[in-house]
N, C-alpha and C positions, 0 to 999 in steps of 0.2 A: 460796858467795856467790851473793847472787839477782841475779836480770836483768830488764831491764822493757822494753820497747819503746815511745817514742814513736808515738804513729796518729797519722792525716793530722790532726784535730783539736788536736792537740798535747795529749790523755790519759794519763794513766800509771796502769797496775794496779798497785798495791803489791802483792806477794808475799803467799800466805798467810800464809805461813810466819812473816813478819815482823809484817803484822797479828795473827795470834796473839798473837807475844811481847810487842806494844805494848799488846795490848787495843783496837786501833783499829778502831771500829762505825761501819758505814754512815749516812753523813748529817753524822759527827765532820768537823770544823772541823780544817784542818792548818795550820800559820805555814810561807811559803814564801820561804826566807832562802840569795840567793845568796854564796856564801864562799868563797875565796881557788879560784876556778874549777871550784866544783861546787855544788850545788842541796842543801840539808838543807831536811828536811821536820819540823817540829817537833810532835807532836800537843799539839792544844791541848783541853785537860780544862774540864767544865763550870764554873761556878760556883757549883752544887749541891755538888760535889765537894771545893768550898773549905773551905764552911763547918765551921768548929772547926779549921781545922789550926791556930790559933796559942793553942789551948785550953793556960792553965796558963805563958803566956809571963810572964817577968819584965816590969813596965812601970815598975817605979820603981826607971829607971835619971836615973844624976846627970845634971842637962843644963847649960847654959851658960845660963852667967847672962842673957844676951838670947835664950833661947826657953820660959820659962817663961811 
C-alpha cells in the first residue's frame, strides 16, 4: 500500500507506482469526490479519447410512445 503526505500547501504526490497503473500524465485533470470519509480521486480522460467508443451501438431501440 502507497502513502502520500499532505504539505503545508495542502498538495498531494500521487505514487508512481499508482500513476503508472492509472496512466495518469502531468497536467491530467483528476474529479476530487469526498465518500463515506475518505477522498477518491477519479482520473478524468480527455475528450479526444471519447471519440468512437459508442461506435457500432444499437440505436433502434423501442421508445415510448411520448418520446418519439
Amino acid at each position: 500500500m502507497d502513502t502520500a503526505t499532505v504539505s503545508t500547501k495542502y498538495q498531494v504526490v500521487i505514487p508512481s507506482r499508482v500513476r503508472r497503473a492509472l496512466g495518469i500524465r502531468p497536467g491530467q485533470k483528476v474529479q476530487v469526490i469526498p465518500y463515506n470519509g475518505r477522498i477518491e480521486l477519479i482520473p478524468l480522460g480527455s475528450i479526444k479519447r471519447l471519440r468512437g467508443f459508442l461506435k457500432g451501438i444499437d440505436t433502434m431501440v423501442e421508445r415510448e410512445p411520448d418520446r418519439s
